[in-house]
C-alpha positions as a Markdown table, in Angstrom:
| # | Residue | x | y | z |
|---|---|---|---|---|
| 1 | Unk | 84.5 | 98.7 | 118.5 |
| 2 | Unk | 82.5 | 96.1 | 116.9 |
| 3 | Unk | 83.0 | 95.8 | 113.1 |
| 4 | Unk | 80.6 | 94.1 | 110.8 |
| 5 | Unk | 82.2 | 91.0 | 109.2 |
| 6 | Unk | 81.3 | 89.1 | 105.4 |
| 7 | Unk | 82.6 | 85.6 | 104.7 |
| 8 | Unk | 84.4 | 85.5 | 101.7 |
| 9 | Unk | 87.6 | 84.1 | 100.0 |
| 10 | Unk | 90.6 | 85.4 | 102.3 |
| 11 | Unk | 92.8 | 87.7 | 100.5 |
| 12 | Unk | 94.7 | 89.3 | 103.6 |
| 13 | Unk | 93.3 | 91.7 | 106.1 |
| 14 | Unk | 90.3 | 94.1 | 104.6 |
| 15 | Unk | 88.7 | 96.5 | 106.9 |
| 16 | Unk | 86.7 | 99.2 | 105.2 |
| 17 | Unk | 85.8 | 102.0 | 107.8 |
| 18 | Unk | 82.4 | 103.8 | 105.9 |
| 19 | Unk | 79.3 | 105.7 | 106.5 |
| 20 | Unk | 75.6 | 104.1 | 105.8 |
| 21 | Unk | 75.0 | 107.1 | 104.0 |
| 22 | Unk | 78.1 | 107.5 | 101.4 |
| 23 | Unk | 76.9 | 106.2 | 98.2 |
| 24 | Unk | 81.2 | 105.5 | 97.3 |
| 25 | Unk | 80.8 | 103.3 | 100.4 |
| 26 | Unk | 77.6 | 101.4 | 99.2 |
| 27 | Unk | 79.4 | 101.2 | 96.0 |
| 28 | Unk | 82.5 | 99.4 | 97.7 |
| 29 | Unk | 80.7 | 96.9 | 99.3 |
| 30 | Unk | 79.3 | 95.9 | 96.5 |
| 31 | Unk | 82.3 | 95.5 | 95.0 |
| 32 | Unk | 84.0 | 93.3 | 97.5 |
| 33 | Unk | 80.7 | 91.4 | 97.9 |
| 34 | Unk | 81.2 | 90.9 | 93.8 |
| 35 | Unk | 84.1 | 89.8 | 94.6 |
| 36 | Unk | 83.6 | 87.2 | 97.5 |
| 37 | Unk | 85.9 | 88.8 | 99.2 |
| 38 | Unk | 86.2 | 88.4 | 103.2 |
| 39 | Unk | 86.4 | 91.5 | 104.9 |
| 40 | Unk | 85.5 | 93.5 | 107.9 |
| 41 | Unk | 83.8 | 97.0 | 107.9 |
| 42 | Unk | 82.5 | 99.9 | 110.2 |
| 43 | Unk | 79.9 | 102.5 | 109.3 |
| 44 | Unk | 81.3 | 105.2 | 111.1 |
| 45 | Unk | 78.2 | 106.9 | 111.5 |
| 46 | Unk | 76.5 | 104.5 | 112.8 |
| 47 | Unk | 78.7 | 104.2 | 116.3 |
| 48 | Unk | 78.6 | 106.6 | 119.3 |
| 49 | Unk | 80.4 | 107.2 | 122.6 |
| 50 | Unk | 83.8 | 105.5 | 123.0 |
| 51 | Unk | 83.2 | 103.0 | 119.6 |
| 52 | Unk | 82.8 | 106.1 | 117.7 |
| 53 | Unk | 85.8 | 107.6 | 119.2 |
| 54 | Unk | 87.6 | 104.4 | 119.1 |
| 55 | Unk | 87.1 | 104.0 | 115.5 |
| 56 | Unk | 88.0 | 107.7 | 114.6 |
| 57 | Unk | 91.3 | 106.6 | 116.1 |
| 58 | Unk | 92.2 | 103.7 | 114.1 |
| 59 | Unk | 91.1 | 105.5 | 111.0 |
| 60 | Unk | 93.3 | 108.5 | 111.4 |
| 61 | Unk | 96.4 | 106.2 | 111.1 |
| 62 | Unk | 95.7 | 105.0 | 107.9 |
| 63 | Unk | 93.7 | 108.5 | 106.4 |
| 64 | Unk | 94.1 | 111.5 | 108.5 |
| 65 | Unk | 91.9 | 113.1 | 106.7 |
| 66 | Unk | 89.0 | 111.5 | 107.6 |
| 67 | Unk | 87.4 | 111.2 | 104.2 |
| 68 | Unk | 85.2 | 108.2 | 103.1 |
| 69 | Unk | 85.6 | 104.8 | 102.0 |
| 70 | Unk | 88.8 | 104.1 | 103.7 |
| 71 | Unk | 89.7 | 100.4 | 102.7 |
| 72 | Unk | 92.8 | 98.9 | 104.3 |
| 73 | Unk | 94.3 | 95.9 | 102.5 |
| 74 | Unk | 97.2 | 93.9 | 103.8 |
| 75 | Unk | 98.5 | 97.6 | 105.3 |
| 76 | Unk | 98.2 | 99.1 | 102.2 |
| 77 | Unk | 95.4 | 102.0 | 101.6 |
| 78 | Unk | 93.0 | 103.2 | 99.4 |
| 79 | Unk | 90.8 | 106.3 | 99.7 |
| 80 | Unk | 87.7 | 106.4 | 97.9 |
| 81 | Unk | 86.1 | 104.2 | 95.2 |
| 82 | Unk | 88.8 | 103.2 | 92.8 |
| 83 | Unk | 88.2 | 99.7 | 91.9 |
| 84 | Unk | 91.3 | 98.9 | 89.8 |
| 85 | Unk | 93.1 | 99.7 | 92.9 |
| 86 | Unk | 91.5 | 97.7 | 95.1 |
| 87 | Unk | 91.1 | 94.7 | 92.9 |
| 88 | Unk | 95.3 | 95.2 | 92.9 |
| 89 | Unk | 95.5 | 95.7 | 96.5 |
| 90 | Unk | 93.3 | 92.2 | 96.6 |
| 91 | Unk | 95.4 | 90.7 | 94.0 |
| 92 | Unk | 92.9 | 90.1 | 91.8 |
């Protein structure tokens, strides 16, 4: 699966699995953009075939439940757009 990626400060590992059409998703970006923070993302939606698959795989380890954003920090998870726990997770 190939991921998008966005030079930035490092604060840890940041992948952020999303769709291109989740408004919560857009918003997320933009926040980590704000933020100049280097991260990795997917938009879910966007794959097919065994990327797709492959993606749905890693994403149900972290959020079974499929629902979107998904933001991983450092191992540490948070699902949907809360910004005050991201920014935490970030250490910022």
């Amino acid at each position: 699966m190939k991921m998008n990626h966005v030079e930035g400060r490092k604060r840890g590992d940041v992948v952020l699995y999303a769709l291109s059409t989740c408004v919560w998703c857009s918003k997320t970006k933009r926040l980590l953009d704000s933020l100049g923070v280097d991260y990795f993302y997917v938009d879910v939606d966007l794959l097919d075939g065994e990327s797709r698959k492959e993606a749905l795989r890693e994403m149900d380890r972290w959020n079974p439940r499929r629902s979107f954003p998904t933001i991983v920090i450092n191992n540490r998870v948070v699902v949907g757009f809360k910004e005050e726990e991201i920014k935490k997770a970030l250490g910022l």
